[in-house]
ZAMARGU-4260 file (C-alpha; in steps of 0.2 Angstrom, whole numbers, plus 5000, padded with zeros to 4 digits):
<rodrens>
0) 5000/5000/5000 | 5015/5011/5005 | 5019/5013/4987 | 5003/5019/4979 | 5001/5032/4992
5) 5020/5038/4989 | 5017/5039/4970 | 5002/5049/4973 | 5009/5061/4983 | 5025/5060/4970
10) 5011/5062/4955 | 5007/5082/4963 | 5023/5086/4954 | 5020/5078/4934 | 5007/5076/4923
15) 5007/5059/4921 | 5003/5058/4904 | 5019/5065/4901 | 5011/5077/4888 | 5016/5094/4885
20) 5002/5105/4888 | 4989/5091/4884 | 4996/5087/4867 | 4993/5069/4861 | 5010/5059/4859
25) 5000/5051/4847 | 4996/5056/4829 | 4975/5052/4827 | 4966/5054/4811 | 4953/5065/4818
30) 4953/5080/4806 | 4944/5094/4815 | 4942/5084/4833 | 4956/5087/4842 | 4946/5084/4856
35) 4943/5065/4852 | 4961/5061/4849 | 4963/5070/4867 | 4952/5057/4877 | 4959/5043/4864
40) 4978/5047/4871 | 4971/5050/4891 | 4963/5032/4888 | 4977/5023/4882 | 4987/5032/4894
45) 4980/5026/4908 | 4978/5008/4904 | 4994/5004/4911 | 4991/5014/4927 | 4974/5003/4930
50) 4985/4989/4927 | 4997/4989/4940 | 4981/4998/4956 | 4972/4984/4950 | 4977/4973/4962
55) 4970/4983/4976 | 4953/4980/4968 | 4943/4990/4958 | 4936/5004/4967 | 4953/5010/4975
60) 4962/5008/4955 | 4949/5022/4952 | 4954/5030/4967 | 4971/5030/4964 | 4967/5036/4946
65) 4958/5048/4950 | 4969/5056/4963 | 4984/5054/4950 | 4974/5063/4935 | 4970/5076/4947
70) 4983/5082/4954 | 4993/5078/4936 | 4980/5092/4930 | 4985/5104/4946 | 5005/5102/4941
75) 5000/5107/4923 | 4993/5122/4930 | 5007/5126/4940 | 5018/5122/4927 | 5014/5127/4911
80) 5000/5137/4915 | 4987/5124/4905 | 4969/5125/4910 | 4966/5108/4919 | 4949/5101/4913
85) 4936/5088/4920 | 4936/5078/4903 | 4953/5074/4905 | 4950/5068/4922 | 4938/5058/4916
90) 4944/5050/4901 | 4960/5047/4911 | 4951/5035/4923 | 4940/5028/4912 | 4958/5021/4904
95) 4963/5018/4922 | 4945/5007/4924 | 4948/4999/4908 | 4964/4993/4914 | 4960/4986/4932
100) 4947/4974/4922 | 4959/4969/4914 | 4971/4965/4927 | 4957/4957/4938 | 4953/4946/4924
105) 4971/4939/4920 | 4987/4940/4930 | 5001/4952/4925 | 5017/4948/4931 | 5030/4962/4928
110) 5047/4957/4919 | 5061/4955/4931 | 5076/4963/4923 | 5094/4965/4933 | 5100/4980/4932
115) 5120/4976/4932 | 5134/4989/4931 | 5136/4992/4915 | 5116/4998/4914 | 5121/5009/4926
120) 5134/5017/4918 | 5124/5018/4902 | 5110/5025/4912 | 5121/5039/4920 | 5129/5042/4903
125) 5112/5043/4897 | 5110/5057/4911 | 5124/5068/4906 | 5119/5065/4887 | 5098/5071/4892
130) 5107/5088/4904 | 5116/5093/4888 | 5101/5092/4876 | 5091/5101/4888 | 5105/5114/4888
135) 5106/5116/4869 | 5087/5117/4867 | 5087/5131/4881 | 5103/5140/4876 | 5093/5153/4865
140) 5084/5161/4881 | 5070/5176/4880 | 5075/5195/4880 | 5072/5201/4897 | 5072/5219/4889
145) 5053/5227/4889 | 5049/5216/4903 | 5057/5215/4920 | 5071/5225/4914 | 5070/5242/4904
150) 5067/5241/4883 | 5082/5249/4871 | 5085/5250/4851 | 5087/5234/4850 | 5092/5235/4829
155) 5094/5247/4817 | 5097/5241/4799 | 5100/5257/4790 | 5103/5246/4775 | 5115/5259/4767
160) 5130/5248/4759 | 5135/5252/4743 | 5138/5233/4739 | 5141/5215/4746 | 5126/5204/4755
165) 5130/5211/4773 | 5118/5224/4782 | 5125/5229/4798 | 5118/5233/4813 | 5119/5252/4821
170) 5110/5247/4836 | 5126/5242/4846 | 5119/5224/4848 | 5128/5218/4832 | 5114/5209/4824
175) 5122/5208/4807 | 5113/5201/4793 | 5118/5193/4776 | 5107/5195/4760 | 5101/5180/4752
180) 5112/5187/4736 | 5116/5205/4733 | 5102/5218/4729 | 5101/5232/4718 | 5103/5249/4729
185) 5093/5262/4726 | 5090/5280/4732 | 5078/5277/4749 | 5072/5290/4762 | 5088/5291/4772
190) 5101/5287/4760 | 5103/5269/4752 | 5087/5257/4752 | 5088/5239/4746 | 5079/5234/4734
195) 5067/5215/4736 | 5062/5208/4719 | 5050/5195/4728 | 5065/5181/4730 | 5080/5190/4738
200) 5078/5194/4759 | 5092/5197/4775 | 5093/5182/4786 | 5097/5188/4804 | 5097/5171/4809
205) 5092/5167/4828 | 5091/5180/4842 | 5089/5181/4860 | 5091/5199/4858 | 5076/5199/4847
210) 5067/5185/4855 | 5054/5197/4863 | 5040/5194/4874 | 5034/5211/4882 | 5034/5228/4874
215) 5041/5231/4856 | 5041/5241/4844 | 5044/5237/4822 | 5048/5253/4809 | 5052/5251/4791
220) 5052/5262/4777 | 5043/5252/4763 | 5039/5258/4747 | 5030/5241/4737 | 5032/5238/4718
225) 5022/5222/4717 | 5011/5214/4729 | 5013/5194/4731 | 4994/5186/4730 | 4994/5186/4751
230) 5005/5196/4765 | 5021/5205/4762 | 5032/5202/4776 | 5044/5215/4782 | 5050/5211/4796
235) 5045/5194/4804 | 5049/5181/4816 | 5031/5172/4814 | 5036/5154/4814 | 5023/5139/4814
240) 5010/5156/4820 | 5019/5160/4836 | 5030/5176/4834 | 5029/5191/4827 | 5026/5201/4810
245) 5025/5217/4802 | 5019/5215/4784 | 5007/5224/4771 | 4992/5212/4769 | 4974/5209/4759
250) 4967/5199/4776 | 4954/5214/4778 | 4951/5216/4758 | 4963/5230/4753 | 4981/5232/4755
255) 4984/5240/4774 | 4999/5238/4787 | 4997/5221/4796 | 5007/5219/4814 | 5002/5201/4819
260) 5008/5193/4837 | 5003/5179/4848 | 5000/5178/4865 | 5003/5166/4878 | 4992/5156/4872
265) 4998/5154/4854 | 4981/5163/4849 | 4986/5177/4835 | 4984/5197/4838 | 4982/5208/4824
270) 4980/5225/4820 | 4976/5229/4803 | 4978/5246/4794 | 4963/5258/4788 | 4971/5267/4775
275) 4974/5257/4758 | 4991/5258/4750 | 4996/5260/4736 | 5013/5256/4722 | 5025/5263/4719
280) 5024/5278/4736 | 5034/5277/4751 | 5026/5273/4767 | 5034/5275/4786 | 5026/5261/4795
285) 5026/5255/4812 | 5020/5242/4823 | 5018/5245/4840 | 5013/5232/4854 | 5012/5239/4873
290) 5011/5224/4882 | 5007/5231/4901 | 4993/5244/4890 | 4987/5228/4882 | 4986/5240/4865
295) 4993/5235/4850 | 4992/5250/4835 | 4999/5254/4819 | 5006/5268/4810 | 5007/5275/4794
300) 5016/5291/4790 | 5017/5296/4809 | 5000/5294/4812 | 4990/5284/4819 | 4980/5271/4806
305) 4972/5255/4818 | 4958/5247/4807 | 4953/5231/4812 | 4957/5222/4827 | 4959/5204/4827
310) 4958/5196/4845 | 4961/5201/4860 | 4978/5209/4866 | 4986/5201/4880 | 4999/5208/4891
315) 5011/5194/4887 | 5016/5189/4867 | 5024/5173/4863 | 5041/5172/4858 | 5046/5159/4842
320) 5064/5153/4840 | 5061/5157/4823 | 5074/5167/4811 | 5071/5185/4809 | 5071/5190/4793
325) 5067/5206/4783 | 5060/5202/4766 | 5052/5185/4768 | 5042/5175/4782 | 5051/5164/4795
330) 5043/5149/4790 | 5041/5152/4773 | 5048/5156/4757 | 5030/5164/4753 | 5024/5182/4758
335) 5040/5187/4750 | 5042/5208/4748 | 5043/5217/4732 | 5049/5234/4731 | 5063/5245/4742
340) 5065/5243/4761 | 5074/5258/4770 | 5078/5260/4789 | 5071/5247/4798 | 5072/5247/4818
345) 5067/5235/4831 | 5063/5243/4849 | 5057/5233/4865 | 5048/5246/4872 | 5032/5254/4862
350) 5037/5270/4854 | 5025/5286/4858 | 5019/5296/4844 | 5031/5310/4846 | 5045/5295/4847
355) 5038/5289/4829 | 5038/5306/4824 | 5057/5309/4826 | 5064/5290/4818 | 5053/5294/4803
360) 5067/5310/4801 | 5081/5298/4807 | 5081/5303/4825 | 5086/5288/4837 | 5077/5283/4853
365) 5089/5276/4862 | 5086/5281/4883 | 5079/5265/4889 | 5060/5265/4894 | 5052/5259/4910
370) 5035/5252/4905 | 5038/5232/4909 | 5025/5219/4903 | 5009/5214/4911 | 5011/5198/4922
375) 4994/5192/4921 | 4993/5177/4908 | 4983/5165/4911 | 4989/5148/4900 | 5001/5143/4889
380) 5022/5148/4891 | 5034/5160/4880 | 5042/5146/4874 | 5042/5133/4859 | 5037/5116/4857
385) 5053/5109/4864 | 5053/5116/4879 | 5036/5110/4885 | 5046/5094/4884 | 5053/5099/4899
390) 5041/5089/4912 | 5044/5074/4901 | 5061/5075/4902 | 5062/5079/4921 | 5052/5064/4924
395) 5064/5053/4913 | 5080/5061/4923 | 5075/5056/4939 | 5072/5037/4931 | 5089/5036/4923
400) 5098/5045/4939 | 5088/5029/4950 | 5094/5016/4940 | 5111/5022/4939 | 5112/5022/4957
405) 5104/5006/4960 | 5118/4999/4949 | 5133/5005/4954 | 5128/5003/4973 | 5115/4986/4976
410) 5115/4993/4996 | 5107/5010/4994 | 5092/5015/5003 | 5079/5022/4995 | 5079/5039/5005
415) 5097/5045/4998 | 5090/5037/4981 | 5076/5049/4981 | 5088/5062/4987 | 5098/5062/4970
420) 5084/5061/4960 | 5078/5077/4969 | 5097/5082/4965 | 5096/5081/4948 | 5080/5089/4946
425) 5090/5103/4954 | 5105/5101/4942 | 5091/5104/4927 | 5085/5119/4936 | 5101/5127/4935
430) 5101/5124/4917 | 5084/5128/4909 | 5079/5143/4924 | 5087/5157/4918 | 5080/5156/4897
435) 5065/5151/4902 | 5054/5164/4912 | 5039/5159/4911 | 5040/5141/4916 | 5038/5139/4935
440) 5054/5128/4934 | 5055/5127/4953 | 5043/5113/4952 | 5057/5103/4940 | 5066/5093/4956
445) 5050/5087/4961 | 5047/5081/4943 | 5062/5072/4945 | 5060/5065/4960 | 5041/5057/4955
450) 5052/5047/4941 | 5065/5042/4954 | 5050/5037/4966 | 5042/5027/4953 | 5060/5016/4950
455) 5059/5016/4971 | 5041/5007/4972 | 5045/4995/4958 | 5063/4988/4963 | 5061/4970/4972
460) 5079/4965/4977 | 5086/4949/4977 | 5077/4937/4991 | 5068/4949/4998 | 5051/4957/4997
465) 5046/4972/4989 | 5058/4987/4992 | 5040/4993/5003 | 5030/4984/5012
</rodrens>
């Protein structure tokens, strides 16, 4: 009995689907009810769980499942800021039910594997080789700057080289870019503009200077020559719709200033224009998002232009490990520009009027501006898919870190064995805290430690009974 009330308390601290924010692992063919392939995945998920409570009858595996499933919900929340939901609970113990029948009608002996040194050493290798990936996936963190520290210029492409395929950066951040192959120069607003014939674009690659997730402001002088059949990108970051983008787009009918974001939530913010462009004429336009004003404007020429407002605007935005580019979408080699691009500035704080007024005549904002994000948001993390992988990961850390140590030293006890995985959780802390914000990565040792409990409450040593009794 020990054991299941141990993996309970243990299950507080991960989801034990181990499914980032209530994704499927599994790949249905449900087109348009994502919903089913939810309950599909909780079901087949908690098969296994009814299995091995079975034993203690019926009623208590639902017990157990349904204490598991809820508190798995509960860590979500504290997590990764994910809604829990009463379907899930259900569904997850209906698999759990589904799978004590079956282990009252037949009897499932687990497989008795010995763990012998060299398991141990591959499953500490295994450690070490799971920390660095972690590392590598979190090593491109999110700007601080226009949340809890004060925005700046954070580039400023003047794009006034006279040849070659590099734009430099006047910002002081050195984001230098490379052009896909050299563009004609032309005559722009403040000296040279590049020229984009709807196949060329500057590849900045990624950024943690320009990986934003408060305040921030996009300028460009644009002046079109063509319009592609959809959005023409300017500046963007939009990858697999999370990021951001300032581009002239037909999404409200005629061609108008488009500055799209996401929110926590992945759900897309997007103010449109209310003046119709035209060819062939230079525009001054600017997107600005004020994250702790939950406003999100556009301006054409200095003034103010908001048209329509799609969504709601949140007081966090999303940030996308995508490339930033000027000229092209992140994701994709459509929505390409056409025409000259002049002076383009990236600001993580949200420009005033008068601020706008002066870079349209080449002035630079450059005194850093108190106004921080908002920190109410309500689901989802600034992070991408492979960081929700996190809980996942924690979970399998503290299992590899147990059976290293039940290799290498038979005579532990299972307190100092719980203690390590607790340590390791640690250990991944220290790597992932500081680049992901908005995780509440405090909870990642207790991740840990639930998969180092549940290698404790299965191991059986030699002659004797179970580790609990």
């Amino acid at each position: 009995m020990l054991p299941v009330i141990f993996l309970v308390f243990a299950a507080t601290a991960i989801p034990i689907e181990f499914r980032p924010l209530g994704g499927a692992n599994f790949s249905f063919a449900f087109k348009d009810f994502s919903v089913v392939s939810d309950v599909i995945a909780n079901i087949i998920g908690y098969i296994p769980i009814g299995i091995i409570f079975g034993e203690f009858g019926l009623l208590r595996a639902c017990f157990f499942a349904t204490l598991i499933s809820t508190f798995s919900e509960t860590s979500q929340l504290i997590i990764m800021h994910r809604y829990p939901g009463v379907s899930d609970v259900i569904s997850n113990v209906s698999g759990a039910t589904l799978g004590a029948l079956v282990s009252l009608r037949w009897t499932i002996r687990s497989p008795a594997i010995r763990i012998s040194r060299w398991n141990a050493i591959f499953a500490a290798l295994l450690t070490v080789a799971l920390i660095l990936y972690v590392w590598t996936l979190s090593s491109d963190p999110i700007s601080s700057r226009g949340t809890s520290s004060p925005g700046t210029l954070e580039a400023l492409w003047k794009l006034d080289e006279n040849s070659g395929r590099t734009v430099l950066d006047f910002s002081g951040h050195e984001m230098t870019g490379k052009f896909s192959k050299e563009p004609i120069r032309l005559n722009g607003m403040m000296g040279n503009a590049a020229v984009f014939d709807g196949t060329n674009y500057i590849d900045f690659g990624h950024s943690t200077v320009l990986r934003l997730a408060g305040n921030m402001t996009i300028t460009a002088w644009i002046k079109s020559s063509s319009y592609p059949v959809d959005d023409a990108a300017i500046v963007s970051q939009l990858q697999n719709d999370r990021g951001y983008q300032l581009d002239t787009t037909i999404d409200r009918g005629s061609r108008t200033i488009g500055f799209k974001l996401t929110d926590a939530c992945g759900n897309l913010m997007s103010r449109y224009g209310a003046t119709s462009l035209a060819l062939n004429t230079w525009y001054h336009v600017v997107g600005v998002y004020n994250a702790a004003a939950q406003t999100l404007d556009v301006y054409l020429n200095g003034e103010l232009d908001n048209g329509f407002l799609l969504g709601s605007v949140s007081g966090v935005q999303r940030s996308s490990r995508g490339l930033v580019y000027v000229g092209r979408r992140s994701d994709s080699k459509q929505f390409n520009f056409s025409g000259s691009i002049d002076d383009v500035r990236i600001y993580s704080f949200a420009l005033t009027k008068s601020q706008i007024a002066a870079v349209m005549h080449a002035g630079v904002i450059q005194v850093p501006t108190v106004n921080h994000a908002s920190n109410s948001f309500h689901c989802g993390s600034l992070s991408d898919n492979e960081d929700k992988e996190l809980p996942g990961i924690a979970a399998t850390l503290g299992v590899l870190v147990a059976l290293a140590c039940i290799g290498i030293w038979p005579s532990y006890q299972w307190p100092i064995l719980l203690g390590i995985s607790f340590a390791a959780g640690l250990l991944l802390l220290t790597v992932t805290a500081p680049n992901l914000p908005a995780f509440n990565t405090w909870m990642l040792p207790l991740v840990s430690l639930a998969g180092g409990a549940s290698v404790a409450a299965s191991v059986r040593r030699p002659g004797k009974h179970d580790l609990y009794s």
